[in-house]
FITORFI-846808 format. One record per residue (C-alpha): residue number from 0; residue in one letter; x, y, z. Coordinates in nm, 3 decimals, padded with zeros to 5 digits. Layout:
<pt><num>NUM</num><residuo>a</residuo><xx>X</xx><yy>Y</yy><zz>Z</zz></pt>
...
END
This chain:
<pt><num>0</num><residuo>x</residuo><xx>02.663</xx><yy>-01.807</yy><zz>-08.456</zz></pt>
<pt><num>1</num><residuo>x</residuo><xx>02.515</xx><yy>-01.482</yy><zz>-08.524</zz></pt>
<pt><num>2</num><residuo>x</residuo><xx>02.500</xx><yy>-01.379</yy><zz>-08.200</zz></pt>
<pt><num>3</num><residuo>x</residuo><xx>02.845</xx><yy>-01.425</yy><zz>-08.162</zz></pt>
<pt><num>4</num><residuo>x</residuo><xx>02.977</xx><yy>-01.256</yy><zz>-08.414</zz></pt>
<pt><num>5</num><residuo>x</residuo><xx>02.791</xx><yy>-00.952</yy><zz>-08.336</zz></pt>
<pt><num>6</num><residuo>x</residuo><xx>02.936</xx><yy>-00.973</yy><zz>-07.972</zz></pt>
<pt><num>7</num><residuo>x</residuo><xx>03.330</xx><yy>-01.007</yy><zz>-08.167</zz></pt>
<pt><num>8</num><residuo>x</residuo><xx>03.216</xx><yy>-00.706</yy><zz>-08.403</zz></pt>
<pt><num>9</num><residuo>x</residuo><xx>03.087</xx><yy>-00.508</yy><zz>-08.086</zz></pt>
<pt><num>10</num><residuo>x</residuo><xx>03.379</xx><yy>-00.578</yy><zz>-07.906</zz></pt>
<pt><num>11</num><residuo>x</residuo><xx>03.630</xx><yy>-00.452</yy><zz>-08.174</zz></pt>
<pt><num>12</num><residuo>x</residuo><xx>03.419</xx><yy>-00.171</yy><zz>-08.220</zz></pt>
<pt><num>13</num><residuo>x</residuo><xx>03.410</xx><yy>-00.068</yy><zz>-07.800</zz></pt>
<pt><num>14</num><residuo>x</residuo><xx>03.791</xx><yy>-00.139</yy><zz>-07.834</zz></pt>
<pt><num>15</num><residuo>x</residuo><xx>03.827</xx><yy>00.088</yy><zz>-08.141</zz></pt>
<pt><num>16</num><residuo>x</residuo><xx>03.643</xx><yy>00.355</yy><zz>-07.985</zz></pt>
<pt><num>17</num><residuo>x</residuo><xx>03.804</xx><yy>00.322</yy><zz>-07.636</zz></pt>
<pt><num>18</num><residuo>x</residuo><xx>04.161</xx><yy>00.385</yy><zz>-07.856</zz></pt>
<pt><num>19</num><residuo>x</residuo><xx>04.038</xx><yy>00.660</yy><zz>-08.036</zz></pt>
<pt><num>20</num><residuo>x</residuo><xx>03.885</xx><yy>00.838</yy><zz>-07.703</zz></pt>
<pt><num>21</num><residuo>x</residuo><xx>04.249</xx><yy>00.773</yy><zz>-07.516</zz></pt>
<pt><num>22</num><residuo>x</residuo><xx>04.466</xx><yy>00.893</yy><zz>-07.800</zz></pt>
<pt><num>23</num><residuo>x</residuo><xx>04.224</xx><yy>01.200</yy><zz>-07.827</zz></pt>
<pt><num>24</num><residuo>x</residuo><xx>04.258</xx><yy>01.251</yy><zz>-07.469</zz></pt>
<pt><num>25</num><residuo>x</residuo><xx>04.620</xx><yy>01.249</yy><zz>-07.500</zz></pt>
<pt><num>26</num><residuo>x</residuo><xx>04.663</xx><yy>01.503</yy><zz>-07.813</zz></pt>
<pt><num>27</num><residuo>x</residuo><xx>04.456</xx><yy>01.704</yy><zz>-07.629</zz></pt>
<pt><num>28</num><residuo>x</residuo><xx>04.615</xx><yy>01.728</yy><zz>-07.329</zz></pt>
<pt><num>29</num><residuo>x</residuo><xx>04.982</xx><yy>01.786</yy><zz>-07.528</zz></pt>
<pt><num>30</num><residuo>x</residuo><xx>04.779</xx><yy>02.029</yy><zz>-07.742</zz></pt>
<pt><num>31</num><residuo>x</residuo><xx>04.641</xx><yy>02.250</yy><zz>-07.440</zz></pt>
<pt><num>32</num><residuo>x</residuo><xx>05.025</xx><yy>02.243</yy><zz>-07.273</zz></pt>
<pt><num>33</num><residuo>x</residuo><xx>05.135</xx><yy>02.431</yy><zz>-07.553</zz></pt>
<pt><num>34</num><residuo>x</residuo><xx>04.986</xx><yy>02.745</yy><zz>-07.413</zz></pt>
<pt><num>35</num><residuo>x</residuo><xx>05.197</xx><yy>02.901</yy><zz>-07.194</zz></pt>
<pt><num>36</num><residuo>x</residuo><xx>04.905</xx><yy>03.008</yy><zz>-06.948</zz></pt>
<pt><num>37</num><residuo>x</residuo><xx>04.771</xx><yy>02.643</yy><zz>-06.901</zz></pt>
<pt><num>38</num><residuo>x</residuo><xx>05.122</xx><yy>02.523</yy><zz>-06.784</zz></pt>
<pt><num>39</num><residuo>x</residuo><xx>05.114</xx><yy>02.738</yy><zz>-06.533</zz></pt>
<pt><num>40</num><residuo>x</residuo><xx>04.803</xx><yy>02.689</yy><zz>-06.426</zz></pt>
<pt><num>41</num><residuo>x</residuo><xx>04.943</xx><yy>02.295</yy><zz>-06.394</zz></pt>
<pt><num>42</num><residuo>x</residuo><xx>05.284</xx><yy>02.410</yy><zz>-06.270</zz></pt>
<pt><num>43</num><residuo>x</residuo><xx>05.064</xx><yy>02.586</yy><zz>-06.004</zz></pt>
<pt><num>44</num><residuo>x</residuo><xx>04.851</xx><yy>02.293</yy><zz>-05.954</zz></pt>
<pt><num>45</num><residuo>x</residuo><xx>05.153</xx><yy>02.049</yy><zz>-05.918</zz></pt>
<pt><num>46</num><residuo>x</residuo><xx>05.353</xx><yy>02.295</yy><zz>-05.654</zz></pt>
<pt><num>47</num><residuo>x</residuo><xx>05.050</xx><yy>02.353</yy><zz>-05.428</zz></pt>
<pt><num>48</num><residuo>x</residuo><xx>04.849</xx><yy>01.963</yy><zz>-05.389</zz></pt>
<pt><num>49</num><residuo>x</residuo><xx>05.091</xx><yy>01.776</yy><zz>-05.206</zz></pt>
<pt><num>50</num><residuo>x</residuo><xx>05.006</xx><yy>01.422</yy><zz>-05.325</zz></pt>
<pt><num>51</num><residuo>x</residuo><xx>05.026</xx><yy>01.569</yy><zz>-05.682</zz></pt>
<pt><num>52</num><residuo>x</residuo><xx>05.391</xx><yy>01.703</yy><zz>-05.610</zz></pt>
<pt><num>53</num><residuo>x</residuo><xx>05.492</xx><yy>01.405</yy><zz>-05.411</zz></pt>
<pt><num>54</num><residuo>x</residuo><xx>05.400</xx><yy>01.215</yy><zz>-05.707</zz></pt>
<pt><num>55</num><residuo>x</residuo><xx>05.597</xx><yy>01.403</yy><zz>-05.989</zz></pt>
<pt><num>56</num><residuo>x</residuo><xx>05.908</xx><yy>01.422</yy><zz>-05.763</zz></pt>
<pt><num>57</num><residuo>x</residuo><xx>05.909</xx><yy>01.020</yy><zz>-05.751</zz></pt>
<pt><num>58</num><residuo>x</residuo><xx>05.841</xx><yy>01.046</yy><zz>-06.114</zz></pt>
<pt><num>59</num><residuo>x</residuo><xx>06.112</xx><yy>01.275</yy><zz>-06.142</zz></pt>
<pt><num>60</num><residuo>x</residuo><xx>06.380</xx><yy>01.038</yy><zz>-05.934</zz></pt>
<pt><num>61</num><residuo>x</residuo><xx>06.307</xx><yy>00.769</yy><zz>-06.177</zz></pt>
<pt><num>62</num><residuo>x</residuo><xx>06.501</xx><yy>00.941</yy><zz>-06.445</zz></pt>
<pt><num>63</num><residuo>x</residuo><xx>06.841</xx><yy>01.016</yy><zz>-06.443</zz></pt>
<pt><num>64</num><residuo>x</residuo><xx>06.819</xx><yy>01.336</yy><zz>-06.640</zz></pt>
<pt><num>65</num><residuo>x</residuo><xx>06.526</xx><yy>01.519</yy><zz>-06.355</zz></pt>
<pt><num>66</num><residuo>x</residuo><xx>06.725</xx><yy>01.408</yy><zz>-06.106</zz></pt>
<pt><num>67</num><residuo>x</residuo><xx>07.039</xx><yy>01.620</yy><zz>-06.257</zz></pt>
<pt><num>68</num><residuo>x</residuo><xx>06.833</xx><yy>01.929</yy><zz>-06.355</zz></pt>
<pt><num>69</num><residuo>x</residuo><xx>06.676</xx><yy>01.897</yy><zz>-05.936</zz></pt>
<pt><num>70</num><residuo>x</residuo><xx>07.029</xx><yy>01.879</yy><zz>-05.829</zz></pt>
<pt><num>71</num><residuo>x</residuo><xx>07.186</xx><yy>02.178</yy><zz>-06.063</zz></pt>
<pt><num>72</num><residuo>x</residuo><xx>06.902</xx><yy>02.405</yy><zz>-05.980</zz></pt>
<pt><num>73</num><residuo>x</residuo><xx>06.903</xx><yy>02.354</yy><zz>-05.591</zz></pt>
<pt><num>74</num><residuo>x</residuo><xx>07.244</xx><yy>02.395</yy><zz>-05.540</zz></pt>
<pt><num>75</num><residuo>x</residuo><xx>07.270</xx><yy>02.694</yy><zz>-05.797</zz></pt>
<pt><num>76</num><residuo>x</residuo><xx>06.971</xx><yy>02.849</yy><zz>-05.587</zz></pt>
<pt><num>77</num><residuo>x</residuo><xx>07.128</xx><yy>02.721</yy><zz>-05.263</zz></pt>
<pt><num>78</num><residuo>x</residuo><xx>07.448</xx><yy>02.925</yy><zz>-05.381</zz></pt>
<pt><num>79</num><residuo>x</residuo><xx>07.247</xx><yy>03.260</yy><zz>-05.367</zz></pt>
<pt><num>80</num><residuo>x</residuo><xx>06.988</xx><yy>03.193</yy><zz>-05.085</zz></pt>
<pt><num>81</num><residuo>x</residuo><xx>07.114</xx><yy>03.135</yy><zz>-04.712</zz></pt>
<pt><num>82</num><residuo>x</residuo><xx>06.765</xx><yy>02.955</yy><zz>-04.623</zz></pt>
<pt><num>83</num><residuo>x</residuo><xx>06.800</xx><yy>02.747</yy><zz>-04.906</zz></pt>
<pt><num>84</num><residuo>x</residuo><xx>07.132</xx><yy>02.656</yy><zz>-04.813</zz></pt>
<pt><num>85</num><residuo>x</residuo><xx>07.098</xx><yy>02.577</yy><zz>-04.434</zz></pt>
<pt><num>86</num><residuo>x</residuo><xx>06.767</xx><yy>02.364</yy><zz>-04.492</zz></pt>
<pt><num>87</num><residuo>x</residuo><xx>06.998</xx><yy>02.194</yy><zz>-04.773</zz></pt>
<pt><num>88</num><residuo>x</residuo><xx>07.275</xx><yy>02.130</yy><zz>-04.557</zz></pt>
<pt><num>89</num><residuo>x</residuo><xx>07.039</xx><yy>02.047</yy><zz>-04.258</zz></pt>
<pt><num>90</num><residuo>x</residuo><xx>06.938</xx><yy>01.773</yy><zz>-04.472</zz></pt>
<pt><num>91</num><residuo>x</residuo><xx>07.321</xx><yy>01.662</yy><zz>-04.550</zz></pt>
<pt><num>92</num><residuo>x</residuo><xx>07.399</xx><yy>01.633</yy><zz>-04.218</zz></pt>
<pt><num>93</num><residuo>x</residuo><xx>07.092</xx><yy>01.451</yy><zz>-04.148</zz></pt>
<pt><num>94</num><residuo>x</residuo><xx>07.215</xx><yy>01.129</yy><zz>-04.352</zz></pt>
<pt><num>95</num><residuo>x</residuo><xx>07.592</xx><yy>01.073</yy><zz>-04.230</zz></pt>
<pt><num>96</num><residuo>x</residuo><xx>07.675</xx><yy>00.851</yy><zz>-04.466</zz></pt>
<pt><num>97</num><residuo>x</residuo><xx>07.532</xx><yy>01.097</yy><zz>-04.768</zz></pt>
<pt><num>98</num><residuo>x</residuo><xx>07.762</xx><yy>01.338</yy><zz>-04.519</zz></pt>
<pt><num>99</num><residuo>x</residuo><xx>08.082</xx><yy>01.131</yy><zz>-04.558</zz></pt>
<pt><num>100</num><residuo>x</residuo><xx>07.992</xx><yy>01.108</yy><zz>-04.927</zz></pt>
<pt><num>101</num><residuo>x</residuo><xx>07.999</xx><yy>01.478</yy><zz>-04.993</zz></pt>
<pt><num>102</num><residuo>x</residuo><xx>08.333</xx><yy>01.522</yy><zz>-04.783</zz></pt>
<pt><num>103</num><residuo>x</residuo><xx>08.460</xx><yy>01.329</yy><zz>-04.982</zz></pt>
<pt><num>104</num><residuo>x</residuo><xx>08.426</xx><yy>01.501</yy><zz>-05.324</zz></pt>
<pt><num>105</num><residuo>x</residuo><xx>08.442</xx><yy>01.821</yy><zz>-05.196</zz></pt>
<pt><num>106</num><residuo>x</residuo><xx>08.773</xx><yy>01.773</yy><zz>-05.042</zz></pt>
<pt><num>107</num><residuo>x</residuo><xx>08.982</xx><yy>01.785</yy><zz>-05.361</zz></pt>
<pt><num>108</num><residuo>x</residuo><xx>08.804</xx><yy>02.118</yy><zz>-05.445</zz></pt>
<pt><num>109</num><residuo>x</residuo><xx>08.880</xx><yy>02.255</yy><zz>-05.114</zz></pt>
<pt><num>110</num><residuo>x</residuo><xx>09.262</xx><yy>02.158</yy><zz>-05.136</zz></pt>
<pt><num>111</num><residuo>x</residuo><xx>09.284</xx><yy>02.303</yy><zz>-05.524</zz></pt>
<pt><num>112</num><residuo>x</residuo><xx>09.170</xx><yy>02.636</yy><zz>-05.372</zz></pt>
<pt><num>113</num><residuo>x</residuo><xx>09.354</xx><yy>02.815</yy><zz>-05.088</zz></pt>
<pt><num>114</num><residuo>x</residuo><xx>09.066</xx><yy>03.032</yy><zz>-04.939</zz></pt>
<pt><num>115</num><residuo>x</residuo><xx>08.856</xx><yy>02.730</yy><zz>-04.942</zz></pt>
<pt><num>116</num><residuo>x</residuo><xx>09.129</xx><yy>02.559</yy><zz>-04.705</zz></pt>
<pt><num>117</num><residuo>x</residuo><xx>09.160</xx><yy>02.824</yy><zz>-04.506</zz></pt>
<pt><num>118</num><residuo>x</residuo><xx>08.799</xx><yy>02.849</yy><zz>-04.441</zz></pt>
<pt><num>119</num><residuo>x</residuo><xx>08.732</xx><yy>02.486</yy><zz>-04.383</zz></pt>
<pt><num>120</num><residuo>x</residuo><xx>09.036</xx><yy>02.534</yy><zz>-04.147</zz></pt>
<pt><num>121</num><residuo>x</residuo><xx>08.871</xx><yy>02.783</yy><zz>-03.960</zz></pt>
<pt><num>122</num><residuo>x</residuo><xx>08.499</xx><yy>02.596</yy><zz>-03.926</zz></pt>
<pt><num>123</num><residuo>x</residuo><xx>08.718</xx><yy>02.297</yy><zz>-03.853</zz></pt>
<pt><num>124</num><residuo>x</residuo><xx>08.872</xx><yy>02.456</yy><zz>-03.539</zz></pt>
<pt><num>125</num><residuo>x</residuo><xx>08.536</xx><yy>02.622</yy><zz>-03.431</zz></pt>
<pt><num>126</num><residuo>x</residuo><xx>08.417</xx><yy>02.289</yy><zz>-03.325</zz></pt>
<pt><num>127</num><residuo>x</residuo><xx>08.619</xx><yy>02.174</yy><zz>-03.056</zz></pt>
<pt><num>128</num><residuo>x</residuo><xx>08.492</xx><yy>01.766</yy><zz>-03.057</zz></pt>
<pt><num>129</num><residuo>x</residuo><xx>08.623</xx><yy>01.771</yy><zz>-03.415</zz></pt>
<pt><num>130</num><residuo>x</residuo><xx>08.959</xx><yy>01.941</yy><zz>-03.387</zz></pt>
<pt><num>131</num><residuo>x</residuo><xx>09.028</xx><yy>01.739</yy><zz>-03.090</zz></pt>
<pt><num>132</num><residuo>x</residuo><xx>08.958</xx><yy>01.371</yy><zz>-03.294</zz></pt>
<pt><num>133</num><residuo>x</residuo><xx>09.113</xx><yy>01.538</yy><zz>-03.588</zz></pt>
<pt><num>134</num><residuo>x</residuo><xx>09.419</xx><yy>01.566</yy><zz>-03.358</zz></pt>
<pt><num>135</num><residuo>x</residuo><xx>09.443</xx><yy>01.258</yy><zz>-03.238</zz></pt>
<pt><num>136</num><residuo>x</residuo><xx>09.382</xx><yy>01.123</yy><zz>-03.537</zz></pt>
<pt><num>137</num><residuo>x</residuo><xx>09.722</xx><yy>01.329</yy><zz>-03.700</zz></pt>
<pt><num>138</num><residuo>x</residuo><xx>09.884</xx><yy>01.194</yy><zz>-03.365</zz></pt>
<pt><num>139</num><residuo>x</residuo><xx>09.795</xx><yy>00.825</yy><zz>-03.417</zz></pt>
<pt><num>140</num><residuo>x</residuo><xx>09.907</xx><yy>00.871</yy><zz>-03.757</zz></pt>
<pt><num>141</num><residuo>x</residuo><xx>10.260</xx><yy>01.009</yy><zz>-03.720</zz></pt>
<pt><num>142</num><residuo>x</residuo><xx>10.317</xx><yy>00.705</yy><zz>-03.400</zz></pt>
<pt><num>143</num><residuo>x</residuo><xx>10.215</xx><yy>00.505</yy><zz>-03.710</zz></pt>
<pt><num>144</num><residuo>x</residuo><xx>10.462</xx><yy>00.621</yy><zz>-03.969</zz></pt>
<pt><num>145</num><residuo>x</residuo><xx>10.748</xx><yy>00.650</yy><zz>-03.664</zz></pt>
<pt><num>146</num><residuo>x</residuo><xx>10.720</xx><yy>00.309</yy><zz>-03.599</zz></pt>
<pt><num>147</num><residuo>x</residuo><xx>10.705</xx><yy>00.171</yy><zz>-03.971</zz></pt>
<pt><num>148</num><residuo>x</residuo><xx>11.041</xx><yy>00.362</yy><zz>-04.038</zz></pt>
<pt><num>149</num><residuo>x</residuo><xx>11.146</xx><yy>00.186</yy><zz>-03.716</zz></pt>
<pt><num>150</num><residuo>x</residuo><xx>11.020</xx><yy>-00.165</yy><zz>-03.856</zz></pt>
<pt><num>151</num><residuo>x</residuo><xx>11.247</xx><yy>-00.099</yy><zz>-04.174</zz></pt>
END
């Protein structure tokens, strides 16, 4: 009987001390990120081991708000940095149907804004495999709508 309680009152006592050590651990490590100079040196850490980064982008993907601050800041950066911007939209094009998706909402924004139509216009008609199915796509549309006002 003895015996066994001083294995429950060990036990407790590992488990207490096993708490304490954790939630130590953890104030500590909140305490030292505080100082401006040790988040950078885990900033740096982060940005230069792979598996490290790899990891905190999945973390990052997880939640709803990262994933909007990633977003925001790559396409404000993107907006100031040719590089950025081709790799970014090497990546769009990449993924057709994350392609499509982006057509999509930036076609009202390109019809609200004249210079923006006139310059999707003019990359439209550079490439001749799209102006030709865009073409024939207008054509097969107005046979369309000339034989529905025939139907009526």
């Amino acid at each position: 009987m003895k015996t066994k309680i001083k294995k429950a009152i060990g036990i407790v006592l590992a488990t207490f001390t096993l708490s304490a050590c954790a939630q130590k651990q953890e104030s500590s490590v909140k305490d030292m990120l505080k100082d401006p100079s040790q988040q950078e040196k885990v900033l740096t850490l982060m940005v230069e081991d792979h598996d490290l980064g790899k990891k905190y982008i999945a973390k990052m993907m997880e939640n709803d708000h990262a994933t909007g601050m990633i977003v925001d800041e790559l396409v404000r950066a993107a907006a100031n940095d040719t590089i950025l911007a081709g790799k970014l939209s090497e990546m769009i094009t990449r993924y057709p149907d994350l392609m499509l998706l982006t057509t999509h909402h930036f076609m009202p924004v390109i019809a609200a804004h004249g210079e923006l139509s006139d310059t999707f216009c003019d990359h439209t008609l550079e490439h001749e495999n799209l102006e030709k199915t865009l073409h024939e796509k207008m054509d097969g549309n107005k046979k369309m709508d000339g034989n529905k006002k025939m139907d009526h």
